[in-house]
Every structure is written in C-alpha cells, then in structure tokens.
TINU-224765 format. One record per atom (N, C-alpha, C): residue in three letters; y, z, x. Coordinates in steps of 0.02 Angstrom, whole numbers, plus 50000, padded with zeros to 5 digits. Example, Ala and Ser with C-alpha at 12.3 -4.5 7.8 and 13.67 -1.06 7.14 Angstrom:
REM residues 2
ALA497165039050660
ALA497755039050615
ALA498355039050660
SER498885035450642
SER499475035750684
SER500025039450645
REM end
This chain:
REM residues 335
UNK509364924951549
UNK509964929151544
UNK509814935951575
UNK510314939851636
UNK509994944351639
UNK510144949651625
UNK510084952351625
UNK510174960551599
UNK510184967851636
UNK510024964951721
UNK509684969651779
UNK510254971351820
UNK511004971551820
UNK511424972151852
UNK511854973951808
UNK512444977051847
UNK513224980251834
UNK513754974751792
UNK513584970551841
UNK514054965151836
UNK513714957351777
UNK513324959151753
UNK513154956251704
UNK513564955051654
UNK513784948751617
UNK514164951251563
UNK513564951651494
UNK514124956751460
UNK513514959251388
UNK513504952751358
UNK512954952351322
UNK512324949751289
UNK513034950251197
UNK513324944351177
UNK513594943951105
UNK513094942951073
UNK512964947751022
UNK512354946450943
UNK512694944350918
UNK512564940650852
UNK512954939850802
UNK512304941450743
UNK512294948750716
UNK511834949950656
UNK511984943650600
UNK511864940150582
UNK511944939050524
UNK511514940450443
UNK512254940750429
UNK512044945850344
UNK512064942250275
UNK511514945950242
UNK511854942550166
UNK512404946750144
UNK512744945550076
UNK513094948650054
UNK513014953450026
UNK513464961850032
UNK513064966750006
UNK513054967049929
UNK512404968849912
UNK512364973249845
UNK512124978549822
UNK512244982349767
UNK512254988449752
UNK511694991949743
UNK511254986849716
UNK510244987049724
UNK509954981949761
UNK510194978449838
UNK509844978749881
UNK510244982249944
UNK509814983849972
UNK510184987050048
UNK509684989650071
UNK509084988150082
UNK508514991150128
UNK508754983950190
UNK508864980050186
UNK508864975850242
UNK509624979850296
UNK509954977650245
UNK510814981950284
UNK510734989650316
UNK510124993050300
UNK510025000250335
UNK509734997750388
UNK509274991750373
UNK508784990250436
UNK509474988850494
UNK509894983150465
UNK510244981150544
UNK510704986850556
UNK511164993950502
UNK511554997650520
UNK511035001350586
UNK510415004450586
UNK510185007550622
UNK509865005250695
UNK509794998150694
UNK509684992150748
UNK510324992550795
UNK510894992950739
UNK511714992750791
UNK511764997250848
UNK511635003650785
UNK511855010250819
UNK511365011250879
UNK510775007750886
UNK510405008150943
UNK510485003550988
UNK510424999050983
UNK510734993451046
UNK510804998751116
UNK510374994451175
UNK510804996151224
UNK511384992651239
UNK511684997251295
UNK512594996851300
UNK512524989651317
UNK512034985151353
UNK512134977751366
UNK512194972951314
UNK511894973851257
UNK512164969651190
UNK512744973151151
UNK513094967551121
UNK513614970451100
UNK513644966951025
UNK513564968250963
UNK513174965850890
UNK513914964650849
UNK513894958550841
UNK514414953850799
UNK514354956350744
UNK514414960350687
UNK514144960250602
UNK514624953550572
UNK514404950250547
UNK514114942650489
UNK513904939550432
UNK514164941750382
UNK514074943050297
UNK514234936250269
UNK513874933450234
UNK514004929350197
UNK514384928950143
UNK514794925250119
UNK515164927750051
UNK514814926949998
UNK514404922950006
UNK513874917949953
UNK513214923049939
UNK513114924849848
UNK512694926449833
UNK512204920349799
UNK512574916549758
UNK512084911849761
UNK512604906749740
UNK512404900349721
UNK512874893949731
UNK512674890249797
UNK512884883349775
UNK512924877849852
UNK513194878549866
UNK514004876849837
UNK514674875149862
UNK514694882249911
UNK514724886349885
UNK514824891649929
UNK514464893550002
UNK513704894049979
UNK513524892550036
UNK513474889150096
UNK513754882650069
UNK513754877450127
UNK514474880450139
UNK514934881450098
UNK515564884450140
UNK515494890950208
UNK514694895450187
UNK514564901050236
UNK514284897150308
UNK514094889550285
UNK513764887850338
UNK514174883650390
UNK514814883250366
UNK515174878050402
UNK515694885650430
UNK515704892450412
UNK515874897150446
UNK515504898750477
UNK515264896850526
UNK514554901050575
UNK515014896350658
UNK515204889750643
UNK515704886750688
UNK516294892450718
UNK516514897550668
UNK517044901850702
UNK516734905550749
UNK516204909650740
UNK515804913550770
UNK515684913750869
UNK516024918950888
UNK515944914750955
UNK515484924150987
UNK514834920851002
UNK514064925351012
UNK513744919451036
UNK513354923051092
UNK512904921251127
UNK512024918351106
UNK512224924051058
UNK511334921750998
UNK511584925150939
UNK511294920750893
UNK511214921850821
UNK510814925250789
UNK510804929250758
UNK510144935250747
UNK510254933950681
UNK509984928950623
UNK509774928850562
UNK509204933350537
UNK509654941550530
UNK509264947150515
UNK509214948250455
UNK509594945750396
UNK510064948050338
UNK509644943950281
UNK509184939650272
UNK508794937950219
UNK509364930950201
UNK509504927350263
UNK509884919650263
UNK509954917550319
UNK508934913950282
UNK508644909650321
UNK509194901850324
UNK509234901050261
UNK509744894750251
UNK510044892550304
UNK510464896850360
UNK510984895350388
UNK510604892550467
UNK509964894050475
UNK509774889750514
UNK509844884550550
UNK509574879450493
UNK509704872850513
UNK510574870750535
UNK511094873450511
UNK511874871950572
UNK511744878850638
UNK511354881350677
UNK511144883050704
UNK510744880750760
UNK510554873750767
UNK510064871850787
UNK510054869550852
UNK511024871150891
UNK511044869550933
UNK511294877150967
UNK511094881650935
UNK511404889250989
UNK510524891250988
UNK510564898451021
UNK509994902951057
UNK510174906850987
UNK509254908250958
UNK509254908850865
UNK508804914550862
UNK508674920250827
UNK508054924550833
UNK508254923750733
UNK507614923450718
UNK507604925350667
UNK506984929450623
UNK507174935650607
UNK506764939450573
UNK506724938150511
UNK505964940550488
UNK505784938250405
UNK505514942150401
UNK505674946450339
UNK505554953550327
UNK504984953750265
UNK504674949050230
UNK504064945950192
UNK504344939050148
UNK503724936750142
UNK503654931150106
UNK503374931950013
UNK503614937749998
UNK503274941549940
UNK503524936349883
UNK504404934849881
UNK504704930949839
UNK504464924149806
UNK504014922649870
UNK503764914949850
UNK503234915249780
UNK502914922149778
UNK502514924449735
UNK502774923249663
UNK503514924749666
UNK503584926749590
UNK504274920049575
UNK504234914149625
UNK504494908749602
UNK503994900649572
UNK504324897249541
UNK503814891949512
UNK504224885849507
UNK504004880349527
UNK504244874149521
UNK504814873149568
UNK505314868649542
UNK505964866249617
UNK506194871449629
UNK506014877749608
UNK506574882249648
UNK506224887149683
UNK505524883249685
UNK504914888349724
UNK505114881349798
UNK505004877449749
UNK504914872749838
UNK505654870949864
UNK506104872349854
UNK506884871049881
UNK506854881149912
UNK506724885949898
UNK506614890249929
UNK505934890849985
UNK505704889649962
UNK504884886850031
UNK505324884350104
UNK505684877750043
UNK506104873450102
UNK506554875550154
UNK507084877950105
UNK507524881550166
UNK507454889450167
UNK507244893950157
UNK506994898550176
UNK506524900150225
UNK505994895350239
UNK505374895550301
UNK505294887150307
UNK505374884850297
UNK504904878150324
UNK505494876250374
UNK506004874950354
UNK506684869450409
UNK506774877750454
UNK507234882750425
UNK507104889550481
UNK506484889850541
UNK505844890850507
UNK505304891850568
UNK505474885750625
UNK505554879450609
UNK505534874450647
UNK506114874550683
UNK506784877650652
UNK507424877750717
UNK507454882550747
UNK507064890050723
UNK507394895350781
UNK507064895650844
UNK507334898950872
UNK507164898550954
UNK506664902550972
UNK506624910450921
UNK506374916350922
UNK505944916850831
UNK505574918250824
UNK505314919250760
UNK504864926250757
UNK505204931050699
UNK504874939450724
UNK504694942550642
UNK504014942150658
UNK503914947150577
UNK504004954350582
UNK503914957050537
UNK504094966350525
UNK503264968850530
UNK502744963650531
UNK502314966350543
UNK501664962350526
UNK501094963850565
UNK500554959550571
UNK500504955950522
UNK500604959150442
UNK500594955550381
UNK500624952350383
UNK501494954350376
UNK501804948450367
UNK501794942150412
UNK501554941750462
UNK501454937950516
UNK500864933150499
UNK500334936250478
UNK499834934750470
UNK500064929450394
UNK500184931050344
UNK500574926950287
UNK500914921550334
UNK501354922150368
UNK501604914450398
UNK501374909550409
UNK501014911650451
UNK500314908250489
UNK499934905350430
UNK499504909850384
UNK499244905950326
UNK499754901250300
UNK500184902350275
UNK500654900450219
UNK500994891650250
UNK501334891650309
UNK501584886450346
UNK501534883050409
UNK500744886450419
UNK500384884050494
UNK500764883850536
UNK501474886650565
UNK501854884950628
UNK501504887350679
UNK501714882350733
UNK501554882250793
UNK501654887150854
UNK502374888950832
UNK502564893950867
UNK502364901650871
UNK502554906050933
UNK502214911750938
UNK502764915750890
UNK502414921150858
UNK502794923350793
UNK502864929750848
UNK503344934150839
UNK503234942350867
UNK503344947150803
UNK502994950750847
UNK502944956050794
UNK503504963350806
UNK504004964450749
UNK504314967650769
UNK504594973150708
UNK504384981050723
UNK504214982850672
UNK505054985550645
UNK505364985650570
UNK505914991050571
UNK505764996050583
UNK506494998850615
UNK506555004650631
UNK506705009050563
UNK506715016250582
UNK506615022750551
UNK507635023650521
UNK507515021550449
UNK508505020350464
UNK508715027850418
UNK508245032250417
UNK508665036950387
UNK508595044550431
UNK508875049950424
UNK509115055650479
UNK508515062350430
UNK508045061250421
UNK507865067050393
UNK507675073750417
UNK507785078750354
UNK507485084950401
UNK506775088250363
UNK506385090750403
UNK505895093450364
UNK505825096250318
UNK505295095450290
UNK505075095750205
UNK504505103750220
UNK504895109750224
UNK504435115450208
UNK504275115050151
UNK504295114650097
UNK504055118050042
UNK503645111349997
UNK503345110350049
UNK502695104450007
UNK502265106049970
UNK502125107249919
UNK501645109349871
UNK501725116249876
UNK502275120449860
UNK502355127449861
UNK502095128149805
UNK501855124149762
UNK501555125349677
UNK501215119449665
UNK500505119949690
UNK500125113649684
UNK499765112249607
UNK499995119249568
UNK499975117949483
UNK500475112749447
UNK501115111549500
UNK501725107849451
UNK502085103849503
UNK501745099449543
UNK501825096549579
UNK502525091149566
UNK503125087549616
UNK503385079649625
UNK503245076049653
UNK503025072549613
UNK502885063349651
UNK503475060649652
UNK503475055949704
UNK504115051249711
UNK503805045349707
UNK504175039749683
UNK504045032749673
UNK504685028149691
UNK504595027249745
UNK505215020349769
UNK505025014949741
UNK505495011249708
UNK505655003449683
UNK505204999949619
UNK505494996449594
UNK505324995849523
UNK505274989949484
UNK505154984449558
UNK504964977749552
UNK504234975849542
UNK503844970949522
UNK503304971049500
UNK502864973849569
UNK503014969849621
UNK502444973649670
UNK502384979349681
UNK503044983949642
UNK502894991649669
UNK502564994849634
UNK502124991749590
UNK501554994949550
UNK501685001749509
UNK502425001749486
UNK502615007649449
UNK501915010449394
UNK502015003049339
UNK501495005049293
UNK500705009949307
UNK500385008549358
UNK499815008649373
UNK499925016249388
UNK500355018049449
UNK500585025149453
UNK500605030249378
UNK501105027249358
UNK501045030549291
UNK500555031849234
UNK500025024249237
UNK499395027949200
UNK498915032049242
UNK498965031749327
UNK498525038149355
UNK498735044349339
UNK499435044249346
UNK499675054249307
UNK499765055549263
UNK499675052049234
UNK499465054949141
UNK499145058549126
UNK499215066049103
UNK499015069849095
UNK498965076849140
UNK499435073049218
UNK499215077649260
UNK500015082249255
UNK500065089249281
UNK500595090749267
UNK501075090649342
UNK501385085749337
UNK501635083049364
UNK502255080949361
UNK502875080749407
UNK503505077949395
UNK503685070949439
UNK503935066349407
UNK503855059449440
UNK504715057649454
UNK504795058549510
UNK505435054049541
UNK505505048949550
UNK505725042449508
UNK505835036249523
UNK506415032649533
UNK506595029449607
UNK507245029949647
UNK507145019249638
UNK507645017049580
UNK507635011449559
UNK507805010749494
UNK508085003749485
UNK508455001849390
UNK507645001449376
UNK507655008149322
UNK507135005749278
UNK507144998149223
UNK506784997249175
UNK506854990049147
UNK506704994649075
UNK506574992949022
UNK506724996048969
UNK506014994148936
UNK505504991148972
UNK504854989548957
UNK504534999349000
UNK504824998249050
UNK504465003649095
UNK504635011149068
UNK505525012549038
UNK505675017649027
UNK504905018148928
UNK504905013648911
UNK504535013048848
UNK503635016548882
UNK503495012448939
UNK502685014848961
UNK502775021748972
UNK503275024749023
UNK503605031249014
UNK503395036348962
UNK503795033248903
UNK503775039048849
UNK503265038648834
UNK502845030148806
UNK502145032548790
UNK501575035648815
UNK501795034948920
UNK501295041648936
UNK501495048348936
UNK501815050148900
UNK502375058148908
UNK502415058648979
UNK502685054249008
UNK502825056549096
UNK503485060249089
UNK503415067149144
UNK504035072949144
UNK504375066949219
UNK504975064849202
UNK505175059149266
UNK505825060549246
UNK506015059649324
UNK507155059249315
UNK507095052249358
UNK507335048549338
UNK507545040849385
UNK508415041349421
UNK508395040049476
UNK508965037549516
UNK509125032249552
UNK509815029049570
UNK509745023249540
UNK510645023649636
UNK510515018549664
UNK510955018249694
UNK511245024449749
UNK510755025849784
UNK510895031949829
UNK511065033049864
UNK511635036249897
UNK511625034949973
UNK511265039850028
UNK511205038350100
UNK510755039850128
UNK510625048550132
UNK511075050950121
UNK511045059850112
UNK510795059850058
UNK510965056949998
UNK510565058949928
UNK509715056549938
UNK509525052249976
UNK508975050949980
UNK508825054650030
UNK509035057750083
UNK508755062450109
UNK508425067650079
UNK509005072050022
UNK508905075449989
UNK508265077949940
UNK508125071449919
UNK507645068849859
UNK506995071849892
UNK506925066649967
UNK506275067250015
UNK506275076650032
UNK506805079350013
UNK506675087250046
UNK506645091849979
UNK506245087649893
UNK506245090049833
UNK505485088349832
UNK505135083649866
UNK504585080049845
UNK504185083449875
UNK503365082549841
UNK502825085149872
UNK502315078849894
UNK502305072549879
UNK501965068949880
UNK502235059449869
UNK502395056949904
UNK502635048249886
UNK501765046449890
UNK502015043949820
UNK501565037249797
UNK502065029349811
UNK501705026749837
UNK501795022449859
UNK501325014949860
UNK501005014549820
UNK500445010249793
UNK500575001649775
UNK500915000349833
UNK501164993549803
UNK500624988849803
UNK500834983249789
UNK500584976649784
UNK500134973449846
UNK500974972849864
UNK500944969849931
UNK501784973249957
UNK501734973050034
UNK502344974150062
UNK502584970450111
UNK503124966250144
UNK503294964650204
UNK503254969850268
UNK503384979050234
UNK503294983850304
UNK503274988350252
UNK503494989150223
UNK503674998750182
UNK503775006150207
UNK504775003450195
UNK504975010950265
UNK504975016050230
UNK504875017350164
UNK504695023450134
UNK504075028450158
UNK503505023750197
UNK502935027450213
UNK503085031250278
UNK503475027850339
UNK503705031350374
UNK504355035950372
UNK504865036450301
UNK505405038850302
UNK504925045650279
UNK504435046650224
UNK503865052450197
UNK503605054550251
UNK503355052150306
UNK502935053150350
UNK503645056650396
UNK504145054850403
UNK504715057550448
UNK504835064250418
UNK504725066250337
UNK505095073250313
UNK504695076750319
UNK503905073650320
UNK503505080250320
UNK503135078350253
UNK503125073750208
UNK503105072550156
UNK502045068450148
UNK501655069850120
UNK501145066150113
UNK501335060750089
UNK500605055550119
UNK500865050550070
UNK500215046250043
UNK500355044550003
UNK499565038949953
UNK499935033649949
UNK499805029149996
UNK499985020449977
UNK499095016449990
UNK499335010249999
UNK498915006049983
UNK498475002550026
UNK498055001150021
UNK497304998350083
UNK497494994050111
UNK497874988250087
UNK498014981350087
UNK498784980950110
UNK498864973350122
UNK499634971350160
UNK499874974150213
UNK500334975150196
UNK500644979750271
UNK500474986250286
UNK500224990750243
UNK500294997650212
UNK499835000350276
UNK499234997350266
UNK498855002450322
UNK499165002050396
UNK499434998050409
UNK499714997050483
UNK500135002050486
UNK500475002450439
UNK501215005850455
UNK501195011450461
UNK500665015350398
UNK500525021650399
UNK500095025950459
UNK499855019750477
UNK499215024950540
UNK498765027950489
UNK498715033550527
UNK498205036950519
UNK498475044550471
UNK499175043750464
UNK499845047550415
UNK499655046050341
UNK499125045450312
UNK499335043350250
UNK498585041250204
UNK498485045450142
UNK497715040350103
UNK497925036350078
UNK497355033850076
UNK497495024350056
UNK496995025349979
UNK497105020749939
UNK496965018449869
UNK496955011549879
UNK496495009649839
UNK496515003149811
UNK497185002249770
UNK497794998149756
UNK498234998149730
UNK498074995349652
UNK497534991449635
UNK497344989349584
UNK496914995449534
UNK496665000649569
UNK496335005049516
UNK496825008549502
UNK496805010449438
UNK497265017849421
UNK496615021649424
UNK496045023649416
UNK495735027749452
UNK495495030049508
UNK495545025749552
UNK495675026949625
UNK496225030449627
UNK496965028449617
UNK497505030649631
UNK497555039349597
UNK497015040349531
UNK497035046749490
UNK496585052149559
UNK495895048049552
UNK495625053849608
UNK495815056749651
UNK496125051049698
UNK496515051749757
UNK497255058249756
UNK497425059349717
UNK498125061849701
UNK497855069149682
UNK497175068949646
UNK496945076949628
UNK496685078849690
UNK496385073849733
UNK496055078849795
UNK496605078749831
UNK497085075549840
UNK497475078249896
UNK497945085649867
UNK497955086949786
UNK498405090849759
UNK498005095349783
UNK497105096549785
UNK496525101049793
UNK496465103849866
UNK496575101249909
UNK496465098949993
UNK496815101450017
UNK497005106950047
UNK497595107450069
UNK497575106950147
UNK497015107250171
UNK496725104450244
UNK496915097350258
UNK496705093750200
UNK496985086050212
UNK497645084650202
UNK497985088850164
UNK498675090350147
UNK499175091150229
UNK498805094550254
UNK499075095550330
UNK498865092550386
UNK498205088750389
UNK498025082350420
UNK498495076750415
UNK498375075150343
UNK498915070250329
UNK499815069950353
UNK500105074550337
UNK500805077550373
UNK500965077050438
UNK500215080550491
UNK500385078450548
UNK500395074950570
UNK499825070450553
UNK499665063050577
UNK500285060150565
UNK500535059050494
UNK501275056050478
UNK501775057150540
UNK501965064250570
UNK502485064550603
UNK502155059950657
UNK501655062550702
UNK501615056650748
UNK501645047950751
UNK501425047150688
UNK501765039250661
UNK502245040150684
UNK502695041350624
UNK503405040450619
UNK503755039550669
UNK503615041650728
UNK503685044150809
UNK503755034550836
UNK503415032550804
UNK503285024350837
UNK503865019250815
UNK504165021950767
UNK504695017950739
UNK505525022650756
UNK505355024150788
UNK506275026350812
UNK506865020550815
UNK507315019450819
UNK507595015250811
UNK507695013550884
UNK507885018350931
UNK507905017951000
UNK507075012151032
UNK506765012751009
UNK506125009251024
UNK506255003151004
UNK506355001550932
UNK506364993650894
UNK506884991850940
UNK507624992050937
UNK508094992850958
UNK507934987651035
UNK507674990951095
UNK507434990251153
UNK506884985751158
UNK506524982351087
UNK506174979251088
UNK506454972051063
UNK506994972351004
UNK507624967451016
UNK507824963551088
UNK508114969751114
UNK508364968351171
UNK507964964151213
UNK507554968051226
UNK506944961051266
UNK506954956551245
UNK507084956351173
UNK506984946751169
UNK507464942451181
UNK508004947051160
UNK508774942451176
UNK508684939651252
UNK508604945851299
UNK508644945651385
UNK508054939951387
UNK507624937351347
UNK507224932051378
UNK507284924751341
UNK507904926751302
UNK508134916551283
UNK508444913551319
REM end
C-alpha cells in the first residue's frame, strides 16, 4: 500500500474499542492521542463495542464488524475476541499486557487464554506489544511464531512543569496511581509509615486498603475518576510518584512524572526499567525496605533529585505521540 504520492488514496483504520468505563480509560487515552496524531494519510474509523460482558452480545459486536467499511482493522481497545470474524481483512493487533491471566483460574482462565491470545495471535496479520515485556511474556507464555513488534504508547496527557518539587523536603507528596493488586499500594504504604509525608492515591480504594490506611496513620486524600486537566493538576501538586508495581504491560504514569518534571521510584522488573530509562530509581517492588530507603535518599539528595528530573524529561521525549503515531503508520503502509 503506498503512501509516497499525492494521489494515493488515505489508508481507512478502523480503531477498534471496548466499551467505555468510568474506571478504565488508560487504553481510550492511548487511542484518543494515537488519532490526534495520525499522519494526514490515515484516516481512523473509532469502533466501540456495546458488549461489556455476555455472549449473546458479543457475538452480536462481532457480526457488526461486517458494517465496517476500513481498509485494516486495528484491534487497539482490549477486544481480542473479535479477531477470529476478522480473518479475512488486513488486522494489527495490539496487546497492552498479559497481567489478567495472572489473577484468573480454571474455564474462565482458559476460555480467556483462548480467545484473548491463542485464536487472535494466530489470525492477525500484524501482532505489536507496548513493550519488550510484554513481548517477551508472549513469546514465553504462547510460543507464536510470528514476529511480535514492539510498539511503545504514546505520552496521552498535555503537562506543564512541576517547579515546586520538594519546596519542603520536611513534608513531602507522594502520588500513587491505581489500586489493583499489582499496583502494590499496600507495600508503598508500609514504606511511609512514619515518614511525614502526604500520599495521593488516584483509584477506587477497597475498604481492606482504606482499613491498612488508618492502621498506618497515613496523611492521604484518594481521587477517583479524573479527567485529564485534573490529573494534570495533581502531577503539578506532587513531589515524587511511587510507582512500585508488580508487574506492568508499559506504565504511562512513569513517563506522564517524568513529562511534569516529577521524580520517580518504580520498579527493577517488567516493563518499568525500559520505560523509565535512565529518568527514574528503581526498588525492588517486593521490599518495603528497599522502597523505605530509597524514598529517604531521594527526599536527602537533592543532586539525584535533579539527575533524576532531567534524565526523565529526556525520556519522556521518546514517547511523543507524533513518534508512536508514525510508527503505526509504518505498519499499516507495509500490509
């Protein structure tokens, strides 16, 4: 397909989406900011499923993919499912981690295995992780044959710099994105115990966690459903994202911190060190004393405090959306 002339006609995407909800939408920022970059030669279908969960329904989303008239199918949206009635158009499909398989068990671990990665990897045309990790997990996980690419999200929020980073390194904010088991809330919370410290946590707490909370007297405000100015906002209150997960498919919080100006302490393992560069200390995510030391010398440091920051902006620099965006594009122009 080419792409090298006037007279070319544009390149139809068709994103396809899950359906939105109110506590997920890190995927829906990923494709809003993919759109808005596109060069002028693709032209991006948006594609929502009605179906949150159910058969009947779904197979009703899958026998709507027939209306759809696009050139390639971009199963960007976390519905892998729709694949297999797919199997006769030009298919890219991104997989943003395989973390879920972790915390399912029995037929509804292997009917998700199934149509989520095993029948998907084998029909798309194009197959693209968010990052070596996750790439690397495929490969272990379902031996495919095919060449996987690596393709990192882009940077989906507009921030502005963070002057006043540790203007009071006696009464410091931590920020803590998400509040699912891999985001290692707990562990965070027994490293600052005791430290005086204020903890921002942007996620539905669970009423086990608001309980670990009180019993470590953590000084914390939780928010819950933000939109992208209020989370701007937050990142231009903070002195420090902890970020200590598990595991991650990419984690755009390290580069959205690394974009404000913001330090950051995430994790040795998964995706984390890739993403961060050389922007960011790393912890073991399993010690809470690793994660304690780590957090007093960087509060102590203020040399590494500004090592760290710069390095971040030059990261951050790698994930523009204009870059991912153009790196899309190449793939479409070569199905």
């Amino acid at each position: 397909m080419a792409l090298n002339n006037e007279s070319s006609k544009k390149i139809r995407v068709a994103f396809l989406m899950r359906k939105r909800r109110a506590n997920r939408f890190s995927i829906e920022l990923v494709a809003d900011a993919l759109e808005r970059a596109m060069p002028g030669e693709i032209v991006i279908i948006r594609w929502t499923c009605w179906s949150v969960n159910g058969f009947f329904i779904r197979l009703v989303d899958c026998f709507r993919l027939f209306f759809i008239k696009a050139d390639i199918f971009h199963v960007i949206g976390d519905v892998h499912f729709l694949l297999p009635f797919l199997f006769f158009k030009k298919t890219v499909l991104t997989i943003h981690d395989v973390e879920r398989l972790d915390r399912l068990s029995g037929i509804k671990k292997q009917l998700y295995q199934l149509l989520w990665f095993v029948v998907p990897l084998r029909v798309a045309s194009r197959i693209v992780a968010i990052s070596e990790a996750t790439k690397h997990e495929l490969e272990k996980s379902f031996e495919t044959k095919k060449q996987i690419h690596v393709i990192p999200d882009p940077m989906v929020l507009d921030l502005k710099k963070n002057t006043q980073v540790f203007s009071s390194a006696e009464h410091f904010v931590a920020l803590h994105i998400g509040t699912k088991k891999n985001k290692n809330l707990e562990a965070n919370i027994a490293a600052i115990r005791g430290i005086l410290c204020k903890l921002i946590i942007v996620g539905k707490l669970t009423e086990q966690q608001k309980k670990v909370l009180a019993i470590n007297r953590i000084d914390y405000e939780n928010f819950e459903r933000l939109t992208n100015e209020e989370m701007g906002e937050i990142y231009s209150k903070v002195d420090v994202l902890l970020f200590t997960s598990l595991v991650e498919g990419f984690g755009l919080p390290i580069i959205e911190a690394q974009a404000a100006g913001v330090p950051v302490i995430t994790s040795d393992c998964s995706s984390m060190p890739e993403v961060a560069g050389k922007g960011a200390v790393f912890v073991n995510p399993k010690s809470v004393q690793n994660i304690r030391a780590k957090i007093l010398e960087l509060v102590a440091n203020s040399n590494l405090r500004k090592n760290i920051i710069d390095n971040g902006y030059r990261n951050a620099e790698r994930f523009q959306p204009s870059r991912v965006a153009q790196l899309y594009s190449n793939l479409y122009g070569n199905l």
